[in-house]
C-alpha positions as a Markdown table, in Angstrom:
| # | Residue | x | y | z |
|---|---|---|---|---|
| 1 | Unk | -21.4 | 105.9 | -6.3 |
| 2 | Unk | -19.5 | 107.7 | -3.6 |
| 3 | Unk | -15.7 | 108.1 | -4.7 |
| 4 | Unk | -13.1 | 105.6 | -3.0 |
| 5 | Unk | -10.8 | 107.4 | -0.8 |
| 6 | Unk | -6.9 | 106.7 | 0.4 |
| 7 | Unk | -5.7 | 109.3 | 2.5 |
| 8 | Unk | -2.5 | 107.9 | 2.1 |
| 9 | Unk | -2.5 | 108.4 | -1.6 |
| 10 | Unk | -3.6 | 112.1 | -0.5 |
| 11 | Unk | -1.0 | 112.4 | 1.6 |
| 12 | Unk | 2.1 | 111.0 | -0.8 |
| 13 | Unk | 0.9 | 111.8 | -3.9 |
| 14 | Unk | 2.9 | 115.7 | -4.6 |
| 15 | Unk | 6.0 | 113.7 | -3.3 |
| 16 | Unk | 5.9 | 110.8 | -6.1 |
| 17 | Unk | 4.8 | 113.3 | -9.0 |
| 18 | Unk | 8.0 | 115.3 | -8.0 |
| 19 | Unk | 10.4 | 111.9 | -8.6 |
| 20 | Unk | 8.4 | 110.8 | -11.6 |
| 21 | Unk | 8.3 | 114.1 | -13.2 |
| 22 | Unk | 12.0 | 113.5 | -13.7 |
| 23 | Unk | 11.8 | 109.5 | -14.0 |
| 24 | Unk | 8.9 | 109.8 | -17.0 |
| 25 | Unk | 10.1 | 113.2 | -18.8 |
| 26 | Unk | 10.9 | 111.7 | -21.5 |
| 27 | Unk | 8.1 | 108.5 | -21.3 |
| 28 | Unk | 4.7 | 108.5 | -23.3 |
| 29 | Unk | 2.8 | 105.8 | -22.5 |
| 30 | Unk | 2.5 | 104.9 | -18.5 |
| 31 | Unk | 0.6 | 102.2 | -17.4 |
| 32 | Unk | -0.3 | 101.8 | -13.9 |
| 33 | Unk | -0.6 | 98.2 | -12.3 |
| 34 | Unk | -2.4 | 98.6 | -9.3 |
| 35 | Unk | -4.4 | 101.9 | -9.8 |
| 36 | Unk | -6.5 | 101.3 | -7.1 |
| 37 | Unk | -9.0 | 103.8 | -5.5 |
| 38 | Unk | -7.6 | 106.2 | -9.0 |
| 39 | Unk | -6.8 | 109.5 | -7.0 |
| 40 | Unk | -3.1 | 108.8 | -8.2 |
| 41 | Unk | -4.2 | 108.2 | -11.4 |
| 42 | Unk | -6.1 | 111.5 | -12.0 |
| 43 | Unk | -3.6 | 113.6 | -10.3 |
| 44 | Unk | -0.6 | 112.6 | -11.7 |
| 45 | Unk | -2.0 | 112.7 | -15.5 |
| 46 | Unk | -3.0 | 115.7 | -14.7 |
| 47 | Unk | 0.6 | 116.7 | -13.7 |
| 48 | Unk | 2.4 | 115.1 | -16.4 |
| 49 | Unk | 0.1 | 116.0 | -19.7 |
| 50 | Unk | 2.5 | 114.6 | -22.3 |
| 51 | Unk | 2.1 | 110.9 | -21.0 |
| 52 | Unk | -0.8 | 108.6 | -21.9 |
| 53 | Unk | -1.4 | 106.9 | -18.2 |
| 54 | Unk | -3.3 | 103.9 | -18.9 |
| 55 | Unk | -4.8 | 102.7 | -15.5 |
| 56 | Unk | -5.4 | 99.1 | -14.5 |
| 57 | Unk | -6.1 | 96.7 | -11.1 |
| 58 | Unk | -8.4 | 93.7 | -10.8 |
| 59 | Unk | -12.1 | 93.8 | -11.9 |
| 60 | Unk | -13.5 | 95.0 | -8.6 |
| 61 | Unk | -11.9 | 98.2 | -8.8 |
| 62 | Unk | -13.0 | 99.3 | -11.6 |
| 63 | Unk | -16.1 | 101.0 | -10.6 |
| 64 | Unk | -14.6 | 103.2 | -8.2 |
| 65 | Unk | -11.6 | 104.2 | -10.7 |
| 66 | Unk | -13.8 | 105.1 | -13.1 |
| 67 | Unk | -15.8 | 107.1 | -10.8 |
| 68 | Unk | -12.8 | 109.4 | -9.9 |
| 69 | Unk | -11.9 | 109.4 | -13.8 |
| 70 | Unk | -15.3 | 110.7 | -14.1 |
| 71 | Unk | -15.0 | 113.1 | -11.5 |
| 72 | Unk | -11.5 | 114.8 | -12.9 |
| 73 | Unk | -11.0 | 113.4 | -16.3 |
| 74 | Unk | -8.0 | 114.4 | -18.5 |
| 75 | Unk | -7.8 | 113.7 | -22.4 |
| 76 | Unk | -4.5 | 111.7 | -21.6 |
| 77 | Unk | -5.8 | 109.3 | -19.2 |
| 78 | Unk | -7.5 | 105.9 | -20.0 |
| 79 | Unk | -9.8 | 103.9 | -18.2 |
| 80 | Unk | -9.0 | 100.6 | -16.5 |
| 81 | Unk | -7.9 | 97.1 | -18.0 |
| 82 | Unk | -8.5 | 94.3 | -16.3 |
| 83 | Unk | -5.3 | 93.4 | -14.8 |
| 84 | Unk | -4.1 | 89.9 | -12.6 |
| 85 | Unk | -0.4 | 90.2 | -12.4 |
| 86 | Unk | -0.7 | 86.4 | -12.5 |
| 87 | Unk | -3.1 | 86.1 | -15.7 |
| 88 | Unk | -1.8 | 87.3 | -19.2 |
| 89 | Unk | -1.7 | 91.2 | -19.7 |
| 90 | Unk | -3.7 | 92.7 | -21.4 |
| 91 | Unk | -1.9 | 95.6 | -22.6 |
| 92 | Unk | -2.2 | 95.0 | -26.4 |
| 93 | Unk | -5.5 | 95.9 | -26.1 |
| 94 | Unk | -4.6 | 99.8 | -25.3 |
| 95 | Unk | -4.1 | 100.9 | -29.0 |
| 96 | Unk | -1.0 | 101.9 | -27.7 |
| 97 | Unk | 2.1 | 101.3 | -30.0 |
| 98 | Unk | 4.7 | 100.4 | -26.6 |
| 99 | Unk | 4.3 | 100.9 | -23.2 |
| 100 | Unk | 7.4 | 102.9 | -22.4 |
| 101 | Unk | 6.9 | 103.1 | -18.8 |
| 102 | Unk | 5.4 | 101.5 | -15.4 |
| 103 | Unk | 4.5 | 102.6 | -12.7 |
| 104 | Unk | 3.2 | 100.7 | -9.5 |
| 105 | Unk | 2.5 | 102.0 | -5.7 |
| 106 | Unk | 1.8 | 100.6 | -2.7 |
| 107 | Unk | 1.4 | 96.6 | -4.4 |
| 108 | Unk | 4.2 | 94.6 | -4.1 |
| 109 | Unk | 3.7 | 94.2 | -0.4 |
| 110 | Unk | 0.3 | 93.3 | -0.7 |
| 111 | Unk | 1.0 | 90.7 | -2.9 |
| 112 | Unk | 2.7 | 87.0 | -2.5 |
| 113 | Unk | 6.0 | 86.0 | -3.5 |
| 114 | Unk | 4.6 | 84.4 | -6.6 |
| 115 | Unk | 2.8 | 87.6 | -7.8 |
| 116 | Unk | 6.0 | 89.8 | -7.1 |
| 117 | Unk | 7.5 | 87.2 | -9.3 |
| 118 | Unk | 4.9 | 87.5 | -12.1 |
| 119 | Unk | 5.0 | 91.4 | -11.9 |
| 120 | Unk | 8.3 | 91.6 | -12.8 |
| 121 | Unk | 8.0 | 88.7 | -15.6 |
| 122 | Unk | 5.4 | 90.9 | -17.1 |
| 123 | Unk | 6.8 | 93.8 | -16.4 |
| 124 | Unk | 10.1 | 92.9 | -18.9 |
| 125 | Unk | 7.6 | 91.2 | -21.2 |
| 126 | Unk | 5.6 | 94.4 | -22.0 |
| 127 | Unk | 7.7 | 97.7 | -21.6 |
| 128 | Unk | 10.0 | 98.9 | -23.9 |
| 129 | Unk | 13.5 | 98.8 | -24.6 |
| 130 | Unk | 15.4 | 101.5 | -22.3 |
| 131 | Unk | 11.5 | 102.2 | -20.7 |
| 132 | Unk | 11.3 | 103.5 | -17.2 |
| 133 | Unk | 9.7 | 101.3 | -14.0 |
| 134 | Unk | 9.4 | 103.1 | -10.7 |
| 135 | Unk | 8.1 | 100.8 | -7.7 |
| 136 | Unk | 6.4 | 103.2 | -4.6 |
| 137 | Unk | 6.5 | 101.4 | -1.3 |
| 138 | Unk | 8.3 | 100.3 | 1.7 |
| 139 | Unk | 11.3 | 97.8 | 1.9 |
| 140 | Unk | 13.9 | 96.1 | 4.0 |
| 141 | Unk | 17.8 | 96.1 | 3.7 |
| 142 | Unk | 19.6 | 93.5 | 4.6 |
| 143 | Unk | 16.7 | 91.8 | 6.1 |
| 144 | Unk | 16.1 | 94.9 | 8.2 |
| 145 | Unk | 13.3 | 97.2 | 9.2 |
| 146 | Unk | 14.3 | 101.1 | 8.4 |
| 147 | Unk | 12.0 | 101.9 | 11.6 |
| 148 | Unk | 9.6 | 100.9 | 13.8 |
| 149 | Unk | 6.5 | 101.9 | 12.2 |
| 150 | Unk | 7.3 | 99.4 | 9.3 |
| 151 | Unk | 8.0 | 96.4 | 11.6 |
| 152 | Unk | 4.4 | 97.2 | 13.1 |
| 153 | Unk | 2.8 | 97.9 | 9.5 |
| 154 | Unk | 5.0 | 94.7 | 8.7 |
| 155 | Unk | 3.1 | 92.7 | 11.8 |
| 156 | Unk | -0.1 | 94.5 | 10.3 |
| 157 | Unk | 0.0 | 92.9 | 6.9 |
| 158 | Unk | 1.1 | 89.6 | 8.2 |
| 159 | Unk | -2.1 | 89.4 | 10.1 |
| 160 | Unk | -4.5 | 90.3 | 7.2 |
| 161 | Unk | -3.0 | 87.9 | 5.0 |
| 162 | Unk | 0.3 | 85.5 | 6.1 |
| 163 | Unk | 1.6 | 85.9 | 2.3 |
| 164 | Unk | 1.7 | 89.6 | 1.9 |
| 165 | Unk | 4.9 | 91.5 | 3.8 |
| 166 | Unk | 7.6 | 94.4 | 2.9 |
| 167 | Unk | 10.1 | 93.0 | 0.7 |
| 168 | Unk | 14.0 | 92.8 | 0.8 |
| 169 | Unk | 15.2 | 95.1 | -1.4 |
| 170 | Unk | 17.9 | 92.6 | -2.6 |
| 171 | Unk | 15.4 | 90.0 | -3.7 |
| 172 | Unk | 13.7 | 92.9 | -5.4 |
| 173 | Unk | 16.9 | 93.6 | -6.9 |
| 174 | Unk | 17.5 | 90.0 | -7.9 |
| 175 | Unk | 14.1 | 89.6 | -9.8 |
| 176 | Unk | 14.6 | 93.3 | -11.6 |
| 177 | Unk | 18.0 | 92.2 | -12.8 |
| 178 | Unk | 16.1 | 89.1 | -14.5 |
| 179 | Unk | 14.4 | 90.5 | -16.5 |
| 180 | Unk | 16.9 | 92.8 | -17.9 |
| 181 | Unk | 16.0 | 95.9 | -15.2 |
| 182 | Unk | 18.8 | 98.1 | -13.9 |
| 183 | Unk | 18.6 | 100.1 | -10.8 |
| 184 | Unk | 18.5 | 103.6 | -11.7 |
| 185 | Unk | 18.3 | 105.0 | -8.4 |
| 186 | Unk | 16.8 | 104.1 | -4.9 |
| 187 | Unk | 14.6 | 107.4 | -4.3 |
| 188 | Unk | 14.2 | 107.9 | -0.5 |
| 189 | Unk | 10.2 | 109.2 | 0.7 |
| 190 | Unk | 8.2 | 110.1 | 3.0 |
| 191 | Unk | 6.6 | 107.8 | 5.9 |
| 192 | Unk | 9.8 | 105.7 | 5.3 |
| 193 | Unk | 8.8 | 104.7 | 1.8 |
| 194 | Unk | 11.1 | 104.6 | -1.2 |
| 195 | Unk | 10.7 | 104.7 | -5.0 |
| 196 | Unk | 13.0 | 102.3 | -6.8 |
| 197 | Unk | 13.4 | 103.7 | -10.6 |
| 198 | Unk | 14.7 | 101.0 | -12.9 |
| 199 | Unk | 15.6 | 101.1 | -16.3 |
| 200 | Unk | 15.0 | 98.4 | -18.9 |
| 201 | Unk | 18.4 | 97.2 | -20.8 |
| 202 | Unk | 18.7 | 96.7 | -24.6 |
């Protein structure tokens, strides 16, 4: 099959392996919710060898993440579990001892309130104590836009689907805090994106 393609994930991807190179030094096992077309995947395991990164999305992806794990495989990257943010997790099917780390890009503004909400539930059901979350993608402050070309993307989204928008940082905040997440630091990015590194509290 031909490879799926983001060139946004071409054009971001040497700026997020920067910030997680120092978010997951000290990580092993990664998994990815939202692996999508799997060009992050393959570079970043690539770029950070001592980490397992376990890739996952919904079913329908699968073919085309797999096609790019073909295409550049690495011995520390695994293929896709079937994963619904809203469903259980499958993650004790990995073999893997803990999953000491998450990472997610580009998701939580695709998805609905509810499945923000059931990210983060399973998100502080599955990783470790003291383990490492990083969240790549736009957000609002204060109810605000930080420029015009997310209040456009925002108007975008909106139109494909009325329950996806860029979230408010605070209620991001809020729901982290839940489940036992504190803000490590709010990374800014490129294209007026941000990565929000959190930590997971004993």
């Amino acid at each position: 099959m031909s490879l799926p393609y983001s060139q946004s994930c071409e054009n971001n991807k040497m700026a997020i392996a920067t910030i997680l190179d120092s978010c997951f030094s000290e990580s092993k096992h990664v998994l990815e919710v939202g692996s999508g077309t799997g060009q992050h995947a393959v570079f970043f395991a690539k770029r950070l060898p001592h980490l397992i990164w376990q890739t996952s999305d919904q079913s329908h992806y699968h073919s085309g993440i797999n096609a790019w794990l073909d295409k550049e495989p690495s011995p520390n990257l695994r293929p896709p579990l079937a994963l619904d943010v809203m469903q259980h997790w499958p993650v004790n099917s990995t073999g893997l001892s803990t999953i000491d780390a998450i990472f997610t890009a580009n998701t939580l503004h695709i998805m609905s309130k509810d499945m923000v909400k059931a990210f983060f539930c399973g998100a502080g059901q599955h990783i470790a104590v003291h383990g490492q979350l990083c969240i790549y993608g736009p957000f609002n402050y204060q109810g605000n836009y930080t420029s015009d070309s997310n209040r456009h993307f925002d108007r975008w989204l909106a139109a494909q689907n009325p329950n996806s928008a860029i979230r408010d940082f605070e209620w991001i905040i809020q729901l982290a805090t839940e489940q036992q997440f504190v803000l490590v630091k709010d990374h800014p990015m490129p294209a007026n994106n941000r990565i929000l590194h959190f930590k997971k509290r004993a």
